[in-house]
C-alpha atoms as a printed R data frame, in Angstrom:
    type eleno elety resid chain resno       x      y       z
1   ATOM     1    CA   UNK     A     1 103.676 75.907 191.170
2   ATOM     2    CA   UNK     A     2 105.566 75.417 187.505
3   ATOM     3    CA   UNK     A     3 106.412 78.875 186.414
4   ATOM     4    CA   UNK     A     4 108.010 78.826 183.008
5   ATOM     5    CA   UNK     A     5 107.614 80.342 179.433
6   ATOM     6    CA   UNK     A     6 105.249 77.859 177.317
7   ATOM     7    CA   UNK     A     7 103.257 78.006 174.026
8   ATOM     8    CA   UNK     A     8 100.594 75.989 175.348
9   ATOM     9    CA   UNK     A     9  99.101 73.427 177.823
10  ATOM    10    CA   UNK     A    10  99.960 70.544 176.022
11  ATOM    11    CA   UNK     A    11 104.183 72.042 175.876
12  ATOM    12    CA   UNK     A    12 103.565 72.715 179.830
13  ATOM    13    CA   UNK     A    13 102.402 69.428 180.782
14  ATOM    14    CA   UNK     A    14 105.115 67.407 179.226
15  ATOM    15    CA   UNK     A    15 107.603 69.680 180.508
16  ATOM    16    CA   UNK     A    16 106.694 68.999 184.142
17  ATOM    17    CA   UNK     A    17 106.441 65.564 183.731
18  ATOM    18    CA   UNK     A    18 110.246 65.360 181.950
19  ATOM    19    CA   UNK     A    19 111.450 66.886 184.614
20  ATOM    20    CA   UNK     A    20 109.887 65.000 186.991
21  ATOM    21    CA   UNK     A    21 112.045 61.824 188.667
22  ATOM    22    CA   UNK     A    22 109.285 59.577 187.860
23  ATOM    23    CA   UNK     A    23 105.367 58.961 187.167
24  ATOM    24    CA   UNK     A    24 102.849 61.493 188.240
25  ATOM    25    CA   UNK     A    25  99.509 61.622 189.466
26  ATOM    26    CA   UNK     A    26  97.011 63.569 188.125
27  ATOM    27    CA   UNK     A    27  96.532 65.882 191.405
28  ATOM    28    CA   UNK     A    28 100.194 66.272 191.234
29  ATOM    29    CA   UNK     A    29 100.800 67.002 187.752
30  ATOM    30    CA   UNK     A    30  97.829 69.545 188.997
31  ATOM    31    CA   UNK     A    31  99.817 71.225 192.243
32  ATOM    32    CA   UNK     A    32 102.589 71.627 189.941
33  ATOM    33    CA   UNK     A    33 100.754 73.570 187.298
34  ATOM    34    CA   UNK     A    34  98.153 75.390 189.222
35  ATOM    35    CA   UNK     A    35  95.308 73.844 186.970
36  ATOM    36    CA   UNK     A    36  92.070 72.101 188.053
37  ATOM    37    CA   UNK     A    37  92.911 68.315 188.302
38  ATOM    38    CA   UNK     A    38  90.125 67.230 185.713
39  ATOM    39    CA   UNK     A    39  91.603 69.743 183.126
40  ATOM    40    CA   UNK     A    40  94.823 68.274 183.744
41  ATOM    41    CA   UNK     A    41  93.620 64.871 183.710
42  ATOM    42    CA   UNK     A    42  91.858 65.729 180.153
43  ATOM    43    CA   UNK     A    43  95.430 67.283 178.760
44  ATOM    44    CA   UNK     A    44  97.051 64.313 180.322
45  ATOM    45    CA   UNK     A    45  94.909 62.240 178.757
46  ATOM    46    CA   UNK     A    46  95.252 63.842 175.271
47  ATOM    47    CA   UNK     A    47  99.014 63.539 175.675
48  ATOM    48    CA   UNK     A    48  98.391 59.546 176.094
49  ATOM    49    CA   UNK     A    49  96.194 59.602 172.907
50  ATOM    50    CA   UNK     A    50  98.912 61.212 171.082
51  ATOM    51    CA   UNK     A    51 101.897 59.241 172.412
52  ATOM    52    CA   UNK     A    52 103.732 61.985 174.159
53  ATOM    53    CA   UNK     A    53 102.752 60.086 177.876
54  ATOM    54    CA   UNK     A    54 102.140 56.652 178.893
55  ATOM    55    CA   UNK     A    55 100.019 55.495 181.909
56  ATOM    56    CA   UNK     A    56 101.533 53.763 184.385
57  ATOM    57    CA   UNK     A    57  99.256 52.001 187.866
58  ATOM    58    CA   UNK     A    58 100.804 53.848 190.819
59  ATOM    59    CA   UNK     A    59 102.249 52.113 193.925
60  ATOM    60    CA   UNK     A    60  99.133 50.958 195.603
61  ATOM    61    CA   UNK     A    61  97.452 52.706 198.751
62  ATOM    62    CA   UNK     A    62  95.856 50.329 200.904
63  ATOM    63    CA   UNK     A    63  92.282 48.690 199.590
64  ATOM    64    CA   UNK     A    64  91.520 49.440 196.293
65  ATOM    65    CA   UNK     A    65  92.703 50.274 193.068
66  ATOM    66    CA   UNK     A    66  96.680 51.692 192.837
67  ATOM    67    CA   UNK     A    67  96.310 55.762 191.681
68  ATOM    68    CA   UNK     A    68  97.109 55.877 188.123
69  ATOM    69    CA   UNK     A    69 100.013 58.070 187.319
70  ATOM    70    CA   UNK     A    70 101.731 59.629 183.975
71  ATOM    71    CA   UNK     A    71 105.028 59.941 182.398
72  ATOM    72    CA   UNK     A    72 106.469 61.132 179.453
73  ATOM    73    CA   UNK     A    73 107.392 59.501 176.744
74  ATOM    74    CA   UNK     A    74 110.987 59.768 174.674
75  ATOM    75    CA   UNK     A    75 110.702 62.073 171.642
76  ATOM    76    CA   UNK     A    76 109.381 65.128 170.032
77  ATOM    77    CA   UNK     A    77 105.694 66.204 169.546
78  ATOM    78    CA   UNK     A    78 105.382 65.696 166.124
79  ATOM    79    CA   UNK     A    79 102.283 67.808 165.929
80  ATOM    80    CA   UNK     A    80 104.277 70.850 167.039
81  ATOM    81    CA   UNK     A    81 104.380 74.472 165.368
82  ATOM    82    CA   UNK     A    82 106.128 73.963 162.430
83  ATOM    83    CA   UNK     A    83 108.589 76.962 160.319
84  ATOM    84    CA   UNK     A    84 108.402 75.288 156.593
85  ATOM    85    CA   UNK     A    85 108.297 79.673 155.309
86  ATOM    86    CA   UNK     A    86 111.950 79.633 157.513
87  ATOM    87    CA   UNK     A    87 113.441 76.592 156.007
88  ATOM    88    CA   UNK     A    88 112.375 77.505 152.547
89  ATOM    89    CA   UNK     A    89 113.704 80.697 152.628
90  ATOM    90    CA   UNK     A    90 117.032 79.430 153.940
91  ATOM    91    CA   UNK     A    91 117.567 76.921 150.962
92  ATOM    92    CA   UNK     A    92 116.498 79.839 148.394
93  ATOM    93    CA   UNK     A    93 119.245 81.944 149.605
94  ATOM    94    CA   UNK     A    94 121.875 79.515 149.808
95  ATOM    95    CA   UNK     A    95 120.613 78.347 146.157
96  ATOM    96    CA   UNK     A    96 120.333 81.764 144.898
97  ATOM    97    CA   UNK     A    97 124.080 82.560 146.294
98  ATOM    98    CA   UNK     A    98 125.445 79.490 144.126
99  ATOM    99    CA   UNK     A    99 126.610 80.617 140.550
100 ATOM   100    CA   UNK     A   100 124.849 78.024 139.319
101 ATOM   101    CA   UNK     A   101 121.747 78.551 141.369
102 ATOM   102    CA   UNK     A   102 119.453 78.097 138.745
103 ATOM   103    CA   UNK     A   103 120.379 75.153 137.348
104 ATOM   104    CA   UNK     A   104 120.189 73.762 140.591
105 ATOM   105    CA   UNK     A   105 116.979 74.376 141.086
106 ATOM   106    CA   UNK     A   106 115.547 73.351 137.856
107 ATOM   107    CA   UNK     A   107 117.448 69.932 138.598
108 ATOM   108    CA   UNK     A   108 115.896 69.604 142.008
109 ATOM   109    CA   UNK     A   109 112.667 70.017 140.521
110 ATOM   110    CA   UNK     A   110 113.164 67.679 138.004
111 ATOM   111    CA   UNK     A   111 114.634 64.911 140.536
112 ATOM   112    CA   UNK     A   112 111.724 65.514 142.626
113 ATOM   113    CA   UNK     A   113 109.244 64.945 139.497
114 ATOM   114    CA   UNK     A   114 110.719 61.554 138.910
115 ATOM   115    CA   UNK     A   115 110.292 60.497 143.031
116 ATOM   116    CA   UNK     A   116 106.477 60.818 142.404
117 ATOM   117    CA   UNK     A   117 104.497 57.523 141.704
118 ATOM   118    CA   UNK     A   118 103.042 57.040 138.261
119 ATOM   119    CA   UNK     A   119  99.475 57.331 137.398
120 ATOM   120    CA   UNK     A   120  97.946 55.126 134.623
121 ATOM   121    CA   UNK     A   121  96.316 57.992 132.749
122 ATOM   122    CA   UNK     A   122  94.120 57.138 129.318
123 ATOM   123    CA   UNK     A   123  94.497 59.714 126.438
124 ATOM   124    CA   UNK     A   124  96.933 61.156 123.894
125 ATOM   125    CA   UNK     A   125 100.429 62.549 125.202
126 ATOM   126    CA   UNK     A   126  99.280 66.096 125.073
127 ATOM   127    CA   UNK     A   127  95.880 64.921 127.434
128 ATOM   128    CA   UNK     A   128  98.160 62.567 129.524
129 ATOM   129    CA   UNK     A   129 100.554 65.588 130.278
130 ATOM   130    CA   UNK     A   130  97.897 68.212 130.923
131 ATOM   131    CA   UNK     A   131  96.011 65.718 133.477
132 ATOM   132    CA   UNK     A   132  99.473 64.677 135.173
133 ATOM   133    CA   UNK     A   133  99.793 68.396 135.641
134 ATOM   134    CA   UNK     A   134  96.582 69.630 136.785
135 ATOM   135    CA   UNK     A   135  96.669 66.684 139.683
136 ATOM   136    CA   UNK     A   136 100.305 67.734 140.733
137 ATOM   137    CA   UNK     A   137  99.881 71.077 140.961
138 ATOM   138    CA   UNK     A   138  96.304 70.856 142.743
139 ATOM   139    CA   UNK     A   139  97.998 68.644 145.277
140 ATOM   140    CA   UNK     A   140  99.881 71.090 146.160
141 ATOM   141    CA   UNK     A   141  97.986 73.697 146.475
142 ATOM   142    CA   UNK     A   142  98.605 75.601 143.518
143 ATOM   143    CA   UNK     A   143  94.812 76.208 141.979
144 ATOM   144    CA   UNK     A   144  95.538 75.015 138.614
145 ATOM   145    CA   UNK     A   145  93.086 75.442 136.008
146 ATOM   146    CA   UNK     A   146  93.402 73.628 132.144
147 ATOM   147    CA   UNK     A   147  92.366 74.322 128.959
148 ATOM   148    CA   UNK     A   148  93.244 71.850 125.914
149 ATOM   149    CA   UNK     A   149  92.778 73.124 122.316
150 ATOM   150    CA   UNK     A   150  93.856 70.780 119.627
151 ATOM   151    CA   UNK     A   151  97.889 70.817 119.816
152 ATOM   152    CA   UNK     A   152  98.023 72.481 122.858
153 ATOM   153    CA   UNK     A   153  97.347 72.837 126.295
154 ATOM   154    CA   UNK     A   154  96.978 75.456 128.876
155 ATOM   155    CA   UNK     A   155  97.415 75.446 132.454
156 ATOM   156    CA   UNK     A   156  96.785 78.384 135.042
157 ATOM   157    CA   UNK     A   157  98.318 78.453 138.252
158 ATOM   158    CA   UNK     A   158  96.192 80.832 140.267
159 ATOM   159    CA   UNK     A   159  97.947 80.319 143.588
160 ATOM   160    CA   UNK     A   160 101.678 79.870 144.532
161 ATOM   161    CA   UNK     A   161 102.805 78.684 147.973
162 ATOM   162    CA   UNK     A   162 105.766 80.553 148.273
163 ATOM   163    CA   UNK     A   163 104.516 84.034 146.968
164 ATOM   164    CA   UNK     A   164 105.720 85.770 149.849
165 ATOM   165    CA   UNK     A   165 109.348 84.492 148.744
166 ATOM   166    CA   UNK     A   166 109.318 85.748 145.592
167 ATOM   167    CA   UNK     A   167 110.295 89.242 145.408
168 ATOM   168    CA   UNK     A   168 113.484 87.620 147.397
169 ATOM   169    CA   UNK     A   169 114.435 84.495 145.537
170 ATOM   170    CA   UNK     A   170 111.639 84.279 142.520
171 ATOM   171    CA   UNK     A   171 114.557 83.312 140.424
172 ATOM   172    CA   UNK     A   172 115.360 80.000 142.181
173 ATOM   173    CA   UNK     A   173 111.485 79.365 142.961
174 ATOM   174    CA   UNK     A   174 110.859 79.826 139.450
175 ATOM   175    CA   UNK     A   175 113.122 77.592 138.419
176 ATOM   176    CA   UNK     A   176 112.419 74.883 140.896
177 ATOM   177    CA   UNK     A   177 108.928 74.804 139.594
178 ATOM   178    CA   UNK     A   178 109.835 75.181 136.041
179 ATOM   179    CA   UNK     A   179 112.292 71.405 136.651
180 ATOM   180    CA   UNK     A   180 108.889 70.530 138.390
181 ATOM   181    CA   UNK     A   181 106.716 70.847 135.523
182 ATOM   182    CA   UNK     A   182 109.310 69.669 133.033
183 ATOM   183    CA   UNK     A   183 109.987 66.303 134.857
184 ATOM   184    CA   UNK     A   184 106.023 65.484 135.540
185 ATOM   185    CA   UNK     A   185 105.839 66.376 131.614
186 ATOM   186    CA   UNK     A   186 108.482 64.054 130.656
187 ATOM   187    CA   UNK     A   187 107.167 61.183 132.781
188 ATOM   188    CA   UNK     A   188 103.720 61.645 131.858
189 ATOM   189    CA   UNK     A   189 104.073 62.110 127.964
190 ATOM   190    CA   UNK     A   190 107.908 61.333 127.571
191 ATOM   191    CA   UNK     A   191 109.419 64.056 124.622
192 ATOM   192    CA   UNK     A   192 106.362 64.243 122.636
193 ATOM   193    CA   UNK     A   193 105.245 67.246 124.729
194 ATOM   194    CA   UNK     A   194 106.981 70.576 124.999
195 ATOM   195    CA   UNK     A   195 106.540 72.192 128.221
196 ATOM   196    CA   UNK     A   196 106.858 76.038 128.786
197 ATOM   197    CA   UNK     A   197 106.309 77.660 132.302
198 ATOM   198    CA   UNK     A   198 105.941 81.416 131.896
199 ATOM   199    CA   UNK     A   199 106.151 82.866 135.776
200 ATOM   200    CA   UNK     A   200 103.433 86.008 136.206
201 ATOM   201    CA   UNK     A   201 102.588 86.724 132.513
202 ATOM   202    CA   UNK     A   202  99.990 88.619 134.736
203 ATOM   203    CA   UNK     A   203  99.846 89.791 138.700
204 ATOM   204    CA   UNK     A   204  97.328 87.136 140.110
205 ATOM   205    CA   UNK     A   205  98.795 83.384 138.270
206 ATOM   206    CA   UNK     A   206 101.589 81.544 136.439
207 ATOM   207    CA   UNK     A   207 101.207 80.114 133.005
208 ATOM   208    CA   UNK     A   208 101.988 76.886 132.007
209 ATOM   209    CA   UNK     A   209 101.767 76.229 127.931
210 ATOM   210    CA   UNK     A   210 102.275 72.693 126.662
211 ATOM   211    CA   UNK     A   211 102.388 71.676 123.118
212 ATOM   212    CA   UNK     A   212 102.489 68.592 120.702
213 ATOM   213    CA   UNK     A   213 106.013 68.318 119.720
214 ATOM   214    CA   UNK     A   214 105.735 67.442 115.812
215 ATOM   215    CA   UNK     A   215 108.196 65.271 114.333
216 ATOM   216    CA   UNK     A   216 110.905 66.142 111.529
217 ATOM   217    CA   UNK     A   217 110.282 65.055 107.640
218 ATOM   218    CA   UNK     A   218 113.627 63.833 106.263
């Protein structure tokens, strides 16, 4: 029988048939894991659906059809566990260690604001920016809310993604969100808006204020 530390069925299954020296039958892929052969013939079968095994017809046995036998396929499950939390905290406090940490961060936003297609949005700069916003921010799970009021606009971010970061690297989060909403301002309204994010004016949401940028009488 396999013995061996796994997460789940699915990990277990293509481990035994990696290690195997070639294609498996269901009833062996079975004896190896100590599972009914239906439920290993389902799994197996979900691996095939998800491109981590192939089916291959077996060497054949006398009259009748050849057994039909598994292997795995080259590469990683794609639908694995993922660590996103680990990898963001990692960049935070290698950003946060840079003197210049900050600035970094704001840029990245920014740089990542200009990567985003364009939306053909109707309205005046001020609507055009508020709406480019709202759809951002709500993509990514942020809960935005908006309020427009003549020259200005007023966004509410009810939810942030990386709020169990912040009491470690708010700064740099901060800031990456700040270049976020300045670039998606910029592209949306070019420099007739002014964008201001204020992080945690109160304990449950982020503020963001945009106004009309008014121009200067000679």
């Amino acid at each position: 029988m396999y013995i061996g530390l796994v997460t789940s069925r699915r990990t277990a299954l293509r481990q035994v048939l990696h290690r195997a020296a070639g294609a498996m039958t269901a009833q062996q892929v079975a004896d190896e894991v100590g599972w009914p052969v239906e439920t290993t013939r389902l799994h197996l079968e979900e691996l095939v659906g998800a491109q981590l095994a192939e089916r291959v017809p077996g060497a054949p046995r006398g009259r009748g059809r050849p057994p039909m036998t598994y292997r795995a396929t080259v590469g990683m499950d794609t639908a694995g566990p993922t660590r996103y939390r680990l990898l963001a905290g990692l960049l935070a406090r290698t950003l946060r260690e840079q003197p210049n940490g900050r600035a970094l961060a704001r840029a990245a936003g920014r740089a990542w604001a200009s990567e985003q297609p364009t939306e053909a949005i109707d309205g005046a700069p001020l609507t055009r920016a508020a709406t480019a916003l709202t759809s951002r921010f709500d993509a990514h799970e942020f809960a935005p809310t908006a309020t427009l009021t003549g020259n200005r606009a007023d966004i509410t971010l009810w939810h942030c993604p990386f709020l169990d970061l912040i009491p470690d690297y708010g700064d740099v989060i901060c800031s990456l969100h700040d270049g976020m909403v300045d670039g998606i301002t910029r592209a949306a309204a070019g420099a007739s808006v002014a964008a201001q994010l204020t992080a945690f004016p109160r304990p449950d949401s982020c503020q963001i204020t945009l106004t009309r940028r008014t121009r200067r009488k000679d």
